[in-house]
C-alpha positions as CSV (number, residue, x, y, z in Angstrom):
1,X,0.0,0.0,0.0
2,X,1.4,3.6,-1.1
3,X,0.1,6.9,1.0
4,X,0.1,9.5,-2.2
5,X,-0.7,13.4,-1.9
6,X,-1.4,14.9,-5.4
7,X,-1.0,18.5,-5.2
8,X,-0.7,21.6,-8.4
9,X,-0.1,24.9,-8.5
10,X,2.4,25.9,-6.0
11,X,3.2,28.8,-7.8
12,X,6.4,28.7,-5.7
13,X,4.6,28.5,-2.0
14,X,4.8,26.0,0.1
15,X,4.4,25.9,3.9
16,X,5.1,23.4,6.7
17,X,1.9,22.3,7.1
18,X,2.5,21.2,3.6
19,X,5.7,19.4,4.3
20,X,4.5,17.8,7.4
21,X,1.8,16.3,5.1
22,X,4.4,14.4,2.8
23,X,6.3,13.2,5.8
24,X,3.3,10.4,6.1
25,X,3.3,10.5,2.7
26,X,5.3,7.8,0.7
27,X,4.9,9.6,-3.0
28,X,4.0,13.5,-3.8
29,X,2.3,13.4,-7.1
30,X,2.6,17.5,-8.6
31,X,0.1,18.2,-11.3
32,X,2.2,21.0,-12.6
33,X,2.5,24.9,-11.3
34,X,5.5,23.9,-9.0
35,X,7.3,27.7,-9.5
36,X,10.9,27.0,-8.4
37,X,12.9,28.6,-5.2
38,X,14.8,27.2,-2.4
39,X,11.5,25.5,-1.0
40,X,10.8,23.7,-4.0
41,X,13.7,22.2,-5.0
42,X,13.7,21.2,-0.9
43,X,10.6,18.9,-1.3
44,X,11.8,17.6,-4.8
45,X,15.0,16.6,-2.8
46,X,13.3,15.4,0.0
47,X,10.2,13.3,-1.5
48,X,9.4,10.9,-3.9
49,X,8.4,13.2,-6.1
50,X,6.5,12.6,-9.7
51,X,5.4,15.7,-11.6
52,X,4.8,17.2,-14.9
53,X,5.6,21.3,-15.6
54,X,3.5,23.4,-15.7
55,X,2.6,26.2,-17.9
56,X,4.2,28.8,-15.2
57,X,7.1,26.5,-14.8
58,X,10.6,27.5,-15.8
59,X,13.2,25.5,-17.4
60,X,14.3,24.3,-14.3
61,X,10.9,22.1,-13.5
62,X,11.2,21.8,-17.4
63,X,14.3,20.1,-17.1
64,X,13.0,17.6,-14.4
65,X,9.6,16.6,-15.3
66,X,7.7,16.0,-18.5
67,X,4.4,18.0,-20.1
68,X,2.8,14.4,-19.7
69,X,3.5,11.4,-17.2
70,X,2.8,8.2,-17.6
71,X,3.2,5.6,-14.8
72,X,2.2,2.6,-12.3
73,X,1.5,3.1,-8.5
74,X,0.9,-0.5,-7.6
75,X,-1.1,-2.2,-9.9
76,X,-3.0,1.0,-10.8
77,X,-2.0,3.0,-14.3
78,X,-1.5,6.7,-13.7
79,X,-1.5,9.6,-16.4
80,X,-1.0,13.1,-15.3
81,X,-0.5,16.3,-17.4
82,X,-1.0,20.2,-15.7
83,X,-3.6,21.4,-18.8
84,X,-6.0,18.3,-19.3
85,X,-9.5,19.4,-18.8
86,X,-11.9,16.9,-16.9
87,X,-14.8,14.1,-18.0
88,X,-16.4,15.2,-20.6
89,X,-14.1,18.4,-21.5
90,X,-10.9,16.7,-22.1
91,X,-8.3,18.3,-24.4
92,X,-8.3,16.5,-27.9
93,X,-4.9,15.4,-27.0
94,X,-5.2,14.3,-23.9
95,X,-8.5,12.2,-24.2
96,X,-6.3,10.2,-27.3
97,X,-3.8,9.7,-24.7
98,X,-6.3,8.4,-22.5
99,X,-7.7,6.1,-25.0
100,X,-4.0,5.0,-25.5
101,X,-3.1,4.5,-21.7
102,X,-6.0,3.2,-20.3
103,X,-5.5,4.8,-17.3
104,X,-7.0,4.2,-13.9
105,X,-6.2,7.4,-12.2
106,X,-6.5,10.8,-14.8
107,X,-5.0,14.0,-13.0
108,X,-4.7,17.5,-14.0
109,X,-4.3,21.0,-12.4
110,X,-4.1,24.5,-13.6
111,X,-7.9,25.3,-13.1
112,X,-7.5,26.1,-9.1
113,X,-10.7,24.2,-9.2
114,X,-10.6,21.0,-6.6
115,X,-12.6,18.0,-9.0
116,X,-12.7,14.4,-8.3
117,X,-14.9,12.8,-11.2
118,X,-15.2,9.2,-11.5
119,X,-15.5,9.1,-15.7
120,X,-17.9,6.0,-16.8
121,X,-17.0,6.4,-20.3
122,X,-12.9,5.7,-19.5
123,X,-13.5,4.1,-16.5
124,X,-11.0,6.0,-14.5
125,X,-10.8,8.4,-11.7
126,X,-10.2,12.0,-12.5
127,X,-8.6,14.4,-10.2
128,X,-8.1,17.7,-10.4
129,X,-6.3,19.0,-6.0
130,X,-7.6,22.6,-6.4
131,X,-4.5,24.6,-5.7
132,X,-2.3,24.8,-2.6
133,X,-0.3,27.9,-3.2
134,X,-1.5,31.8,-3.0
135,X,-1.6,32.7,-6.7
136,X,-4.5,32.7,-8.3
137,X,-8.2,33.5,-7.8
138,X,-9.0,30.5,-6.2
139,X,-10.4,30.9,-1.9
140,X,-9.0,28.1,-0.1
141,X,-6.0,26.0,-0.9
142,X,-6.1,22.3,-1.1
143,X,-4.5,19.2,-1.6
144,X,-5.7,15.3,-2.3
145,X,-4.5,12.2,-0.2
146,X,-4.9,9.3,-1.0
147,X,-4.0,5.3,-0.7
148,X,-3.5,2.9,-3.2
149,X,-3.3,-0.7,-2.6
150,X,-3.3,-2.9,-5.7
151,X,-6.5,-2.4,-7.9
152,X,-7.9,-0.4,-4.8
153,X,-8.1,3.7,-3.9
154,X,-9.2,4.1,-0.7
155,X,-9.0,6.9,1.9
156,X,-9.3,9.5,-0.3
157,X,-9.6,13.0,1.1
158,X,-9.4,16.8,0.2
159,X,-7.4,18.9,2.9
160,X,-8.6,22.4,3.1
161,X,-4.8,24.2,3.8
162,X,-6.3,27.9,4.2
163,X,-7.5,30.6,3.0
164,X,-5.5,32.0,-0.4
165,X,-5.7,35.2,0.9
166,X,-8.1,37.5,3.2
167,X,-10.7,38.9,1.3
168,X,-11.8,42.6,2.5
């Protein structure tokens, strides 16, 4: 069984209670957005990190991660791109590569919009964690954990991290 925490957008911010997080955490799956400074490339070090860039991301992020990932997490099949859309809205290009992969688990970021969407017609779970970092126009920040054991998801939870910002 793998403990997983699937975050995006950054956008460069990341806080302890963030870090505390992927201490019980065996993998941190980033759906792109990272930003880069002394705190990122901390928790790339420091974690099992698998990520794609983002459309922010310089070529630092560029140079590490991929526009698209493909990979297994125990016996599940995981695809994960940072501009993907969601059931029923996917990008031309990424609903091909879903058709190609067959995957089990479909993530995505860069709308700052939490979704999880289980997708009948692909038979897969979509997620989408919101945003956890202070850009944007999202209101609270989020993550996703989750476990994975085998063929099984279980577990699964959104963690509210704060308020973006304080609206006045």
């Amino acid at each position: 069984m793998k403990k997983i925490a699937i975050i995006s957008d950054t956008h460069s911010f990341l806080e302890t209670k963030i870090t505390n997080i992927f201490k019980k955490c065996d993998e941190v799956w980033h759906a792109g957005d990272f930003g880069y400074n002394s705190n990122i490339e901390k928790m790339i070090e420091t974690n099992k990190v698998r990520g794609v860039y983002g459309n922010i991301d310089g070529q630092k992020i560029r140079n590490i991660y991929p526009k698209i990932q493909r990979f297994e997490c125990e016996k599940m099949k995981i695809l994960m791109t940072h501009i993907g859309g969601y059931p029923g809205k996917y990008l031309k290009h990424i609903e091909k590569e879903i058709q190609r992969y067959k995957p089990n688990i479909f993530i995505s970021g860069h709308s700052h919009i939490v979704k999880i969407i289980y997708d009948n017609k692909y038979n897969l779970l979509h997620i989408n964690p919101g945003a956890a970092g202070k850009e944007g126009f999202h209101i609270m920040r989020t993550i996703v954990l989750l476990n994975i054991d085998g063929k099984k998801i279980s577990n699964l939870k959104l963690i509210e991290l704060g308020e973006r910002a304080k609206i006045i």
